[in-house]
N, C-alpha and C positions, 0 to 999 in steps of 0.2 A: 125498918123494912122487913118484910115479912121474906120464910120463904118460898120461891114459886120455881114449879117443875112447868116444863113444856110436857102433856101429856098428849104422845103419837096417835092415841083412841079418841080424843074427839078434839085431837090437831088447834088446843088452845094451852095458854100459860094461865097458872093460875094457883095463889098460895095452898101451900103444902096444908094439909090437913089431916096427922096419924088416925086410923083406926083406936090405936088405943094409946091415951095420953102416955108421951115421951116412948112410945118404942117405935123403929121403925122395921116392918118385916120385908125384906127384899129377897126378888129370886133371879138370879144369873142362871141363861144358857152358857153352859159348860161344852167342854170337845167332845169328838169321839173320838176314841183311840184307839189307834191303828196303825197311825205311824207319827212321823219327829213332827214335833210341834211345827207352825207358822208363824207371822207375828199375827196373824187373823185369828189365831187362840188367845192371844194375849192382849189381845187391845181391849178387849169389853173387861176382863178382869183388872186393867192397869187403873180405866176411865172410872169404871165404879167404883174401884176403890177411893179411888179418890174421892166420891160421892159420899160413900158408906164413912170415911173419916172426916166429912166436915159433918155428915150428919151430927157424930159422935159427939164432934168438936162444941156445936153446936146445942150439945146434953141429952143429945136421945140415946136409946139402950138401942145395938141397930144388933137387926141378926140380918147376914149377907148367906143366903145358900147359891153354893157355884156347883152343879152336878156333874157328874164324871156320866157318860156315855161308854157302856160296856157293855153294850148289847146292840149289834145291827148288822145290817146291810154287810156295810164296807169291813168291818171284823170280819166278820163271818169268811167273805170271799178272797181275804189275807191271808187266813188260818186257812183254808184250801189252797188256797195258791202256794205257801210255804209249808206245810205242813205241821207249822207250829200249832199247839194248841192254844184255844184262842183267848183263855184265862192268861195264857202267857204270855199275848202281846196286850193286852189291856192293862196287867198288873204294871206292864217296862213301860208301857207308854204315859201312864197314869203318871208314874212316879217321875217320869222326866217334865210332864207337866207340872208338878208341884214343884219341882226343885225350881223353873222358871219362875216360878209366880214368885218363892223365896228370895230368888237374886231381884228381882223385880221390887222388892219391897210391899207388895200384894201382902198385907197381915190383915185385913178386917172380915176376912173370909171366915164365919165361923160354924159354915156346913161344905160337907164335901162327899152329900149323897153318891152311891153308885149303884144304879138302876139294876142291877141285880141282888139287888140286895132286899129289894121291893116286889119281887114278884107277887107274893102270894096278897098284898096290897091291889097290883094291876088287875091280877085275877076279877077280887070282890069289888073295883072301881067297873070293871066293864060288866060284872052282873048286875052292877047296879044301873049302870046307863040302860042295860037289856031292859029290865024292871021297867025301866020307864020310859020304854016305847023310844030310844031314842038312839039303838045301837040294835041290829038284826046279823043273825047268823046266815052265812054265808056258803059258796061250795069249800073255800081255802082258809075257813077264819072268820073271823067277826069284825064287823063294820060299822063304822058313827056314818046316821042317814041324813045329810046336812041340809034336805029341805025340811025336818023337821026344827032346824036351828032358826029363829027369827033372827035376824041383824045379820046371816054367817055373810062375810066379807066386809065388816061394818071397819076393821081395822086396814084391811089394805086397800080398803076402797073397791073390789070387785064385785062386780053381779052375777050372782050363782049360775047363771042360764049362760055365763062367757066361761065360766072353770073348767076345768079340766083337772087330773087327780096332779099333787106336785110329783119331787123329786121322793123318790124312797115310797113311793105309793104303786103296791101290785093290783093292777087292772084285771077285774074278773067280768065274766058277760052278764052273773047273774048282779052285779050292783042295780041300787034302783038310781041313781045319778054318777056320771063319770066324776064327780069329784067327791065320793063319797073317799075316806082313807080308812087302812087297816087301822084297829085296836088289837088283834091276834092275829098272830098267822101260823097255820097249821104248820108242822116239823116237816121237813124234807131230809132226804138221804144226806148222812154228813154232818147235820145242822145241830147246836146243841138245844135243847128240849124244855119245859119244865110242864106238870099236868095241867090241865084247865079241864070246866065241865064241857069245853067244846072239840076236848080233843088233844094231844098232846104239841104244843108249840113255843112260842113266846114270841112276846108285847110288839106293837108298834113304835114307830119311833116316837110319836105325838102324846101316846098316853102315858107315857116315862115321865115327862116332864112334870104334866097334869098330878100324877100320883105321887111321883117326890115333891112339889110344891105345896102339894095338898097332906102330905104326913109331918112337914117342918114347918111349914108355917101356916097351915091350916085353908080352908074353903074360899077364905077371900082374907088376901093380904094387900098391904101396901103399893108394891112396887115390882114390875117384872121387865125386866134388864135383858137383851140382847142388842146383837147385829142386827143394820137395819135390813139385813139378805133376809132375814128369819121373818121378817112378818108375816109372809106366807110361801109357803103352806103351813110351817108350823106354829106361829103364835098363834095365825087365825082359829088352827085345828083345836089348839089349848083351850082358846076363850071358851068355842064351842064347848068340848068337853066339860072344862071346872062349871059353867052356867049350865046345864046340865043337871050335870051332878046336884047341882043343888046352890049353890055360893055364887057371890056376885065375879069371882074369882079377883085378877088383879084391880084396884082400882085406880094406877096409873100404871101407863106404859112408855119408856124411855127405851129408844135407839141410839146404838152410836154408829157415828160414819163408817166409812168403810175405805179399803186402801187405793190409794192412788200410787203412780209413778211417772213423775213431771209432768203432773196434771190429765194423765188418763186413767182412766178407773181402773182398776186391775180385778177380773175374777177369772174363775173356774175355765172358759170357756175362749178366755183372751189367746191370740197367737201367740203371745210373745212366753206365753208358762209353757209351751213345748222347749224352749227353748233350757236345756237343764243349767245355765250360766244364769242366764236371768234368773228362773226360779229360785237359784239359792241364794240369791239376795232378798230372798221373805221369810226364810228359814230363819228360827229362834237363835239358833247354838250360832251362826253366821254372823246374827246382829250383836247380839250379844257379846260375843268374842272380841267382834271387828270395833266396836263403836263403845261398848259397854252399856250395862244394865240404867245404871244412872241418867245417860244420856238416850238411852231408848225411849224411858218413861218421862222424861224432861220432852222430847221432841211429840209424844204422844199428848200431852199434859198441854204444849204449849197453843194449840187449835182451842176451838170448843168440841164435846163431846160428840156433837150431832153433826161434824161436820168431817171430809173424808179425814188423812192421813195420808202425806206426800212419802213414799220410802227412798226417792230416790240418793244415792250418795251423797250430792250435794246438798240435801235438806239436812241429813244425819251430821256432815260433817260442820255445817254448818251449826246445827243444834253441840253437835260435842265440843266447836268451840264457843259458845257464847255461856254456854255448861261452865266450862274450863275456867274461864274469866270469873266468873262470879264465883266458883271455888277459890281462886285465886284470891278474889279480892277479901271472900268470910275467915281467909285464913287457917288460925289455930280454933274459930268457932267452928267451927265443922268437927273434929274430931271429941267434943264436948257431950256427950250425952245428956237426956231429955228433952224434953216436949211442953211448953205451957199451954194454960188456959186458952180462951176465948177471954174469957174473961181478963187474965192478967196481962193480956197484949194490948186488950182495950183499953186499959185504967193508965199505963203507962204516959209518961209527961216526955213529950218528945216536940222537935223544934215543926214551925205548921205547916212547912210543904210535905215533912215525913207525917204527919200525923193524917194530912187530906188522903195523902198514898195508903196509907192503912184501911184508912176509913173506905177509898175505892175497894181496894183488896178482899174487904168484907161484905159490900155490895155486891162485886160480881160474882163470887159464890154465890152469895146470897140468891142470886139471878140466873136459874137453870145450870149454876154450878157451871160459871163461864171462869175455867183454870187459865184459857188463853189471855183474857182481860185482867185475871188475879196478875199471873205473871210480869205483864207490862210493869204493875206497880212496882212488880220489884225490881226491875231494869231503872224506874223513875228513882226507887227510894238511892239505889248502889250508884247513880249519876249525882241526887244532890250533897252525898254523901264526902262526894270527893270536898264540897265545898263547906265541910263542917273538921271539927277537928277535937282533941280530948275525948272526953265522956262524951258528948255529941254523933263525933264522927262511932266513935265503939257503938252506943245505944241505936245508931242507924243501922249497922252491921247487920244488930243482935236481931233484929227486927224480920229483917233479909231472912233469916237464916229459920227463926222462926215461923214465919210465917209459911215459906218454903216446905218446912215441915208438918206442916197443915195438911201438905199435897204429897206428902212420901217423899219429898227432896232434901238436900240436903242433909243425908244420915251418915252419919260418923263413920256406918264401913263404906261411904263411897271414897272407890278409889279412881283417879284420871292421872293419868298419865301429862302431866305439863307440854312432855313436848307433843304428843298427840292433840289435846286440847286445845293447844294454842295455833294447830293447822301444820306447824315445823315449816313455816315458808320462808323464814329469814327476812321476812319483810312486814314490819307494822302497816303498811298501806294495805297487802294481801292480808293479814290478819281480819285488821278493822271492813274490810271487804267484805268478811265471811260475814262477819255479827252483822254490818248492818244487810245484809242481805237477810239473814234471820228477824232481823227487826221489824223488816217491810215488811218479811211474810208473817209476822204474826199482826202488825198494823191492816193488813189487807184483809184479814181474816175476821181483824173485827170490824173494819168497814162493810166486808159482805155481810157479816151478824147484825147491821145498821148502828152496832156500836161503833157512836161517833165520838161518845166521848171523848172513850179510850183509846181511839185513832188520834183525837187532836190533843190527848198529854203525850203521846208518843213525840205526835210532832212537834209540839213546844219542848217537851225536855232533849231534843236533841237539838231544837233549835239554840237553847240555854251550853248546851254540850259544842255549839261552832260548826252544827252538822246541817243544813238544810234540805229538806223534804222536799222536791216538785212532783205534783202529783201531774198523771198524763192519762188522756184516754186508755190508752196501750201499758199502763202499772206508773208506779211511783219508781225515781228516781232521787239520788243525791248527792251532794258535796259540800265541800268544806266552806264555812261562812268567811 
């Protein structure tokens, strides 16, 4: 089976096909920094990575560029607000960013551009767009003129004649379209500066991306990776720009979902983020702390990528014990170092319901890199596993633990806490509570993906496990056979 991306630009799946044999070029939107991470920073670097290592896994040579944001808006009016200078909250914020991605297990990241480091790049990109009729100087700055763009709104689906400029876009009277967006914007009192031939200022937020993407992996790559908030105004503005310029720019484009809490979307503009209790439950160093790294990227891992992210307590706690249990069960193999093949997982001689679970496991990767469907398998392999025993039962484990590792899980510095992991209820019935509540929600999750498959091994191996599944218009329910 081949493999196949769902590509968000012309909204079809369809096998992967590199630019250039065995490499893959990807580019991650990165944060801006300004203040303490979210987990909205971390979920597109948690999701690709995982992408970018099965690529790997997989045999292609991957470059993952995730760019740091140090130059904007929201910097800017921090460093006035406190007075810091604004090198100096980008440099602490940066760095607290990277230390996340580290406990995160986030290692296939092997660029970490910072947009000011590109200037005098952004400069000769936007006198190149001028050149060609396709960017005009303004009273405040310079401007991409987006009815010169053929297709602009081709990715989020709008009609230029409905737009309006987005977020981080200064409205001036002389544009010739209200959704035209800055590439420069002239310097104001306060602001920090770099020269241009239009005047002394700095970059847009749109053409940051465009010019890091375009100095690391060149005019037209692979693969461009955000939130699916980002499709516009900014990814749309990218297209425009890289095509432009010259290059076909991305030739797929991947969104991941975005956050929920018990099933209501959560953004910027929600009532309940006034609220400063709520809000630190989406704060990084919170989750982290509270739930652990392991189990962050386990609960993020266990959806599919393009689908939201429940944060609310009971998902996490849930995810930290069914975590827990499956630490539990790999034992002394978790604290073991390495990683095999593809290849040597595959050759292996293992008994046939383990060997069918494998062989799932490498399909649903396989299959827009569906982690939530991998996972089941290994919930099915650690269930038939009870039923095997010697070199059997061990070689099921190894598998588990393997494979896991596929996905940044299971590494040797994960640490859980047992009696966190395990809920501390004093009750196996509350225990088994949590997991199979975790169960369903990953089972439901692939029923919405119309993976039915991997809904009906769920339900047959726990059927096999003395558990039974009723599904009901209103969710699946269960108890003991």
């Amino acid at each position: 089976m081949p493999l196949t991306i769902h590509n968000t630009l012309t909204r079809t799946s369809a096998p992967f096909v590199p630019l250039h044999a065995g490499q893959v070029g990807m580019y991650l939107c990165g944060p801006t920094v300004y203040d303490d991470c979210h987990i909205g920073h971390l979920m597109g670097p948690v999701l690709f990575d995982a992408v970018a290592r099965w690529f790997a896994i997989s045999g292609y040579r991957v470059r993952l560029v995730n760019n740091i944001t140090d130059i904007d808006d929201k910097i800017i009016q921090r460093s006035i607000t406190t007075g810091e200078p604004w090198l100096a909250i980008t440099q602490r914020y940066t760095a607290q960013y990277l230390s996340y991605l580290k406990r995160l297990h986030v290692t296939s990241v092997t660029d970490h551009p910072k947009c000011s480091d590109f200037i005098p790049q952004m400069v000769a990109y936007i006198a190149d767009l001028i050149a060609r009729n396709r960017a005009y100087v303004a009273s405040d700055g310079v401007y991409y003129d987006v009815q010169q763009q053929a297709g602009y709104g081709k990715l989020s689906g709008r009609k230029i004649d409905e737009m309006i400029a987005g977020a981080r876009i200064e409205r001036d009277a002389g544009l010739r379209h209200p959704a035209d967006f800055a590439l420069w914007k002239q310097v104001k009192a306060g602001e920090p500066s770099w020269p241009s031939p239009w005047g002394a200022g700095r970059p847009g937020w749109h053409i940051e991306c465009s010019v890091m993407s375009n100095e690391t992996l060149g005019a037209t790559f692979d693969i461009h990776a955000g939130g699916d908030d980002l499709k516009f105004p900014h990814h749309e503005n990218e297209i425009a720009q890289g095509e432009a310029h010259g290059g076909s720019y991305a030739c797929c484009w991947m969104h991941n979902g975005l956050i929920q809490y018990e099933g209501r979307k959560v953004g910027k503009s929600d009532e309940r983020m006034k609220d400063p209790i709520f809000r630190q439950q989406f704060q990084a160093d919170h989750l982290l702390d509270t739930y652990g790294a392991a189990t962050v990227r386990f609960l993020l891992l266990q959806g599919h990528y393009r689908r939201p992210n429940d944060f609310a307590p009971s998902a996490l706690t849930a995810a930290r014990t069914a975590l827990g249990r499956m630490h539990h069960a790999l034992g002394g193999l978790l604290g073991q170092a390495g990683e095999p093949t593809l290849a040597e997982v595959t050759v292996r001689q293992l008994p046939p319901s383990i060997a069918r679970a494998r062989d799932a496991f490498i399909a649903a990767m396989d299959d827009d890199f569906n982690t939530g469907a991998a996972i089941a398998q290994l919930f099915s392999v650690l269930t038939d596993a009870k039923k095997l025993s010697g070199v059997e039962h061990q070689v099921a484990l190894l598998l588990v633990r393997d494979l896991g590792r596929f996905l940044g899980l299971f590494q040797p510095a994960d640490v859980i806490d047992s009696a966190r992991a395990a809920g501390d209820t004093g009750s196996e019935d509350a225990t088994l509570g949590k997991v199979m509540s975790l169960v369903l929600h990953i089972r439901q999750q692939a029923r919405a993906n119309r993976d039915f498959a991997t809904s009906d091994v769920i339900r047959d191996r726990l059927k096999d496990a003395g558990i039974v599944v009723k599904d009901a218009k209103d969710g699946a329910s269960w108890e003991r056979g």
